[in-house]
C-alpha positions as a printed NumPy array, in Angstrom:
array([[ 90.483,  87.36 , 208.365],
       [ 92.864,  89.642, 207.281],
       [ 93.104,  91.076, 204.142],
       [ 95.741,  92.55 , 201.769],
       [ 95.058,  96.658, 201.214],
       [ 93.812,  97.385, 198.07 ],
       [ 96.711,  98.363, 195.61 ],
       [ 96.997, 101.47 , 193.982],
       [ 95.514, 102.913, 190.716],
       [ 97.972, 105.443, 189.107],
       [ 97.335, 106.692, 185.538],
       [100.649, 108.751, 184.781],
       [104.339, 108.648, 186.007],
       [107.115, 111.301, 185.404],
       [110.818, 110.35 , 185.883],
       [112.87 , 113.317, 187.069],
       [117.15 , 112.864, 187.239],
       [119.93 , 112.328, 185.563],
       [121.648, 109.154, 184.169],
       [120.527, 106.641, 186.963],
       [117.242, 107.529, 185.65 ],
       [118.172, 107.602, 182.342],
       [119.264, 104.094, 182.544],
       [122.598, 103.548, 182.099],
       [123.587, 100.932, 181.646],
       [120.747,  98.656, 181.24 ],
       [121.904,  98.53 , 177.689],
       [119.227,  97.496, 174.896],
       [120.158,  95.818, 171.556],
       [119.652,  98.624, 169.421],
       [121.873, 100.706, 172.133],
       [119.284, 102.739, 173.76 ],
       [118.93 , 102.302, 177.858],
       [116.067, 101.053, 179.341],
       [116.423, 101.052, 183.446],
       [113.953, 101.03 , 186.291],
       [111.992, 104.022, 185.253],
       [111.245, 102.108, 181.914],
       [110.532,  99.4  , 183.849],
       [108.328, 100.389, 186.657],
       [106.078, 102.082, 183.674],
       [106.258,  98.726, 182.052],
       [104.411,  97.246, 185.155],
       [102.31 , 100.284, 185.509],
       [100.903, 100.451, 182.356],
       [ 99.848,  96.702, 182.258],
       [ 98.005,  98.024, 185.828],
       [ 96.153, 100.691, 184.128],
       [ 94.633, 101.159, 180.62 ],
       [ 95.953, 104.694, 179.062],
       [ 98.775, 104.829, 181.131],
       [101.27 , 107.897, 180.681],
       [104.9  , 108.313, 180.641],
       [107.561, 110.63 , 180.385],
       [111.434, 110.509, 181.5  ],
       [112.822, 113.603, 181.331],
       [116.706, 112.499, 182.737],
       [119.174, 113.355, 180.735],
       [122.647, 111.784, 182.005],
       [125.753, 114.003, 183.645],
       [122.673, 116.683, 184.893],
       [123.494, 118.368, 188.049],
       [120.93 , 119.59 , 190.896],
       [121.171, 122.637, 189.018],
       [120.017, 121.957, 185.516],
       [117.569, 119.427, 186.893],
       [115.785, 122.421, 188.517],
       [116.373, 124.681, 185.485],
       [115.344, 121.979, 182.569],
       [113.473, 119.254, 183.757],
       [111.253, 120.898, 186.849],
       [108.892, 123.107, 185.758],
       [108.24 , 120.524, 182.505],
       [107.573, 118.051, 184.855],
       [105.34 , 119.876, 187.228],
       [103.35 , 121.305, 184.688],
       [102.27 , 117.704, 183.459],
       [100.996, 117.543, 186.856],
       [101.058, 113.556, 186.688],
       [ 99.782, 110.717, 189.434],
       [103.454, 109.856, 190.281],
       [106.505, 112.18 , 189.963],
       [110.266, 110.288, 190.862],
       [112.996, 112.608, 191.718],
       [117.002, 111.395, 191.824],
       [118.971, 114.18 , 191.814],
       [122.415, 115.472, 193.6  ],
       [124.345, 112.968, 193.421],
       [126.442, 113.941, 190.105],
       [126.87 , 117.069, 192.628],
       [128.271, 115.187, 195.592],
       [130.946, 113.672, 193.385],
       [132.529, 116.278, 192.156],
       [135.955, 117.825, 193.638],
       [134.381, 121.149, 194.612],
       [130.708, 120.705, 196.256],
       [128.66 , 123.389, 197.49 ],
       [126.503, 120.904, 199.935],
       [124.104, 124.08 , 200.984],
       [123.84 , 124.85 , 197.561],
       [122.747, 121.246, 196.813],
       [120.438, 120.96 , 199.591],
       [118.884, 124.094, 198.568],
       [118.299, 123.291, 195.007],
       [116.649, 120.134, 196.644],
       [114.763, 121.558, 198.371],
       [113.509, 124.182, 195.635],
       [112.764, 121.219, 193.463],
       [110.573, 118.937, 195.879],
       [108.687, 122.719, 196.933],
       [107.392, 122.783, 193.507],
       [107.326, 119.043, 192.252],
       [105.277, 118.119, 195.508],
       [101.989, 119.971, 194.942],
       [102.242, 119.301, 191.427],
       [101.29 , 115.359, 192.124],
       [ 99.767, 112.89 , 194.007],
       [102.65 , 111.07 , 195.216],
       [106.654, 112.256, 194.917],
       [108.924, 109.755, 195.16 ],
       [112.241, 110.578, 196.439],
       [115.439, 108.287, 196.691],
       [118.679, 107.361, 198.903],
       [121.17 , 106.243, 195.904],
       [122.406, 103.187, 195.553],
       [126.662, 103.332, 196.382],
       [128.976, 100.724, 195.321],
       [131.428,  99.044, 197.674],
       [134.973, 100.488, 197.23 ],
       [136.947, 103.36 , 197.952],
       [135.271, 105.537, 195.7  ],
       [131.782, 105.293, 197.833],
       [134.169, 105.844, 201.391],
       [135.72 , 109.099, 199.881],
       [132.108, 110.726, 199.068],
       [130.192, 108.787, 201.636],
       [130.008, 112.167, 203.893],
       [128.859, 114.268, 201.485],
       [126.588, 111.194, 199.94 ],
       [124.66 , 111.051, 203.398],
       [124.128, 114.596, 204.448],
       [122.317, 114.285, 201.023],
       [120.304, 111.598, 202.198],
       [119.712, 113.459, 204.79 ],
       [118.42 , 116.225, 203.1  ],
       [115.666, 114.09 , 201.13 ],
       [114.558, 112.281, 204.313],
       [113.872, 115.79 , 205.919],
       [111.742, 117.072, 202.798],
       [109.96 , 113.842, 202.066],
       [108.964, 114.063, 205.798],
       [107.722, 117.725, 205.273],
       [105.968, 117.21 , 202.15 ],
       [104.359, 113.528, 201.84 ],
       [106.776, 112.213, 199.76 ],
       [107.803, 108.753, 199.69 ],
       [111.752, 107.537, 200.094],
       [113.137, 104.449, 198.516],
       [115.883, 103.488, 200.538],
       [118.505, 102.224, 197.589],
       [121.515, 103.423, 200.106],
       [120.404, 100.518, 202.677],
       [119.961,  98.066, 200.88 ],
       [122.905,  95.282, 201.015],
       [121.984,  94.311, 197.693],
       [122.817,  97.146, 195.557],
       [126.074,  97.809, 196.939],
       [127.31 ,  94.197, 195.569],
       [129.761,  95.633, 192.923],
       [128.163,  92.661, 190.774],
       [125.282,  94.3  , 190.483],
       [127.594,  97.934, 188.946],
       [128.564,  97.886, 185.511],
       [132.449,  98.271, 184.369],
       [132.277, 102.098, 184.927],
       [131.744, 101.767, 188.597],
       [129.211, 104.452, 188.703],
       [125.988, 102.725, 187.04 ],
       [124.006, 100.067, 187.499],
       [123.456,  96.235, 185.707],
       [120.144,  95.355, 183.923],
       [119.901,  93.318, 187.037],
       [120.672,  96.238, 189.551],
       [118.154,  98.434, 187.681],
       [115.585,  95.323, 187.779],
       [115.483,  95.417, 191.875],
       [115.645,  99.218, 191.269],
       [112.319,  99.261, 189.826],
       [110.739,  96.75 , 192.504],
       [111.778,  99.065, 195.232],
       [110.179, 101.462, 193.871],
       [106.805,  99.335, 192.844],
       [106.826,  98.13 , 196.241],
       [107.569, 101.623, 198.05 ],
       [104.711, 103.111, 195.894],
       [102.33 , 100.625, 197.671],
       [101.857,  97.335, 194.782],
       [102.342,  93.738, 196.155],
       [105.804,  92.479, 195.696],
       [107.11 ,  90.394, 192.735],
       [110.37 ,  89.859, 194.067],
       [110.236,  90.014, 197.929],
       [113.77 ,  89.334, 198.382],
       [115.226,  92.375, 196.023],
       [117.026,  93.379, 198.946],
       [118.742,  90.198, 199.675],
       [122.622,  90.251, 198.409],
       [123.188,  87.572, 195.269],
       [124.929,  84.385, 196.347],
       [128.756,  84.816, 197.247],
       [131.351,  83.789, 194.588],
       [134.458,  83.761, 194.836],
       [136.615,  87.017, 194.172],
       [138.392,  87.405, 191.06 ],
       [141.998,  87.197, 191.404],
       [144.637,  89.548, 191.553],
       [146.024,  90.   , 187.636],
       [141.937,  89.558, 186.774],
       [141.805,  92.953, 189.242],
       [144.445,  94.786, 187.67 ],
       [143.122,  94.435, 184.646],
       [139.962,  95.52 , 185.059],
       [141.444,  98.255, 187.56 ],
       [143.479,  99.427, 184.182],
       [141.148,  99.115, 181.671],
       [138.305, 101.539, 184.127],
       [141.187, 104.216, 184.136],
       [141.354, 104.31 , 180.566],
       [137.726, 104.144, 178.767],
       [136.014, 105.544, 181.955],
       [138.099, 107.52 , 184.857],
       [140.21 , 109.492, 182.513],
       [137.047, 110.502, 180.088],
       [135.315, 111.626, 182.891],
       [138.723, 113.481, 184.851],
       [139.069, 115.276, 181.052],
       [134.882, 116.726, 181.297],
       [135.626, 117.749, 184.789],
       [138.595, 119.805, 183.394],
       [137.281, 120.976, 181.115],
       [133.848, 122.047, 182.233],
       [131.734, 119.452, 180.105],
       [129.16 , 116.756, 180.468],
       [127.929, 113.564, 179.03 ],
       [124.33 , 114.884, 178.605],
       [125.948, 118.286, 176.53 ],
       [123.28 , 118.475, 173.492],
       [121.276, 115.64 , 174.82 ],
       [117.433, 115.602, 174.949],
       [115.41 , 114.185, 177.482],
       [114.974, 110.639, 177.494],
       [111.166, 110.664, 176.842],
       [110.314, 114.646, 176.86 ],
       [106.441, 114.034, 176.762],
       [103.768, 112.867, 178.756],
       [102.942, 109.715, 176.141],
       [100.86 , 106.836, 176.154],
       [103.062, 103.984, 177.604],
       [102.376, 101.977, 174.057],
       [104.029, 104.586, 172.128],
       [107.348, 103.8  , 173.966],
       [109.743, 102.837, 171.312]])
């Protein structure tokens, strides 16, 4: 008779990235974010007495400053699991520097790999529209990228990217670029699942039930009010050279008990 592997033990977890790892916009009542990192650590922990955390993402972070700040913190905590998102923010800017990015990659998952048992890499999630077509070439040779290094270094790769769920714009809140409590709930199976724990939602990847599509003045509206408390915010940092994570700590800067988690 066949039996189901043994699942894993892991006693720590370190979340590496920038705001899809922060959690936006899994939005909590007292207006923190939780998201799937919080969440995977939430089923962790109940796995595993004494279980660690720490998040180090800090939203708007390019490849860059994920290497500068958050690396060498996170490799020197030297946890069970290590998750690394990062890039992205990169590939959606006007002026990209893909060999840059994929060298800055690659710099981080040469020093995060030996530092753990298991690295966890990702292919983002993308939202349907013509935002996701413009970047989509720049998006994949990213992808890319983190296929090639998990493949050289043992890491694992959640396939977000492929998955015809999370590109339901349903599932993306009203800024377009992050996703639902919802979207960051099948986040966080993927990644439970990927590490090697038996599925609680075996269907995560399955799209949600069709509706039908709002109409055309319900489109325009929404399409007006994104311009004006997201798209034009975020056209005025480009301009001007600034971030939404300027000044911000990391999410959860040390390597805690999960019960301390606020």
């Amino acid at each position: 008779m066949q039996t189901n592997p043994t699942p894993p033990t892991h006693t720590s977890l370190v979340a590496v990235g920038d705001s899809f790892t922060e959690g936006m916009s899994d939005l909590l009542p007292d207006g923190s974010y939780r998201g799937w990192a919080d969440l995977l650590a939430t089923r962790m922990a109940a796995r595993t007495s004494g279980f660690r955390y720490a998040n180090l993402a800090v939203r708007g972070k390019l490849i860059r400053q994920i290497v500068d700040e958050q690396v060498e913190v996170a490799a020197a905590m030297r946890p069970d699991v290590i998750t690394l998102v990062g890039g992205l923010n990169d590939t959606l800017r006007p002026k990209c520097d893909m060999v840059r990015v994929r060298d800055l990659l690659t710099e981080a998952v040469e020093r995060l790999a030996p530092s753990c048992e298991q690295l966890v890499l990702m292919r983002s999630p993308g939202r349907q529209g013509p935002v996701l077509e413009r970047f989509r070439p720049r998006m994949e040779e990213l992808f890319a990228c983190v296929d090639e290094l998990a493949g050289k270094h043992g890491a694992l790769v959640v396939d977000l990217y492929g998955a015809p769920s999370l590109s339901d714009p349903r599932l993306w809140d009203v800024d377009r670029l992050h996703l639902t409590a919802e979207g960051h709930r099948r986040v966080a199976e993927a990644v439970w699942q990927t590490l090697g724990y038996p599925p609680e939602d075996p269907d995560w990847r399955v799209p949600m039930p069709a509706t039908l599509p709002p109409g055309w003045m319900t489109r325009r509206v929404a399409d007006a009010r994104f311009a004006r408390q997201h798209l034009l915010p975020w056209i005025g940092r480009r301009l001007t050279g600034r971030s939404s994570g300027d000044g911000r700590p990391a999410k959860r800067p040390e390597l805690l008990p999960y019960e301390d988690l606020a």
